[in-house]
C-alpha positions, 0 to 999 in steps of 0.5 A: 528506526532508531538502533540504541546501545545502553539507551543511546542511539547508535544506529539509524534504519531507513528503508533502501528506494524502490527502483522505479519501474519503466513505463512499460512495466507499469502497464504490464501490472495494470493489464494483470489488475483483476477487474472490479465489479463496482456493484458488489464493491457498494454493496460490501461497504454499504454492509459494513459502514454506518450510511449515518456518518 
């Protein structure tokens, strides 16, 4: 993003990194992950989208 003063640029925002999360970390995320029911999941899309595309 682009920060201007009277219509020129004075300043630039970029987004500060991510820490990066320790293999452990990641995994204590997906054990939390709730459990899909893949049946329900197709029957929603299949509800929602044209099957003609």
């Amino acid at each position: 993003m682009i920060i201007t003063r009277d219509g020129k640029a004075v300043a630039q925002l970029v987004p500060l990194p991510r820490p990066r999360l320790s293999s452990a970390a990641l995994i204590e995320q997906w054990r939390n992950v709730p459990v899909v029911d893949l049946n329900a999941l197709r029957a929603d899309l299949t509800e929602v989208m044209d099957a003609d595309l």
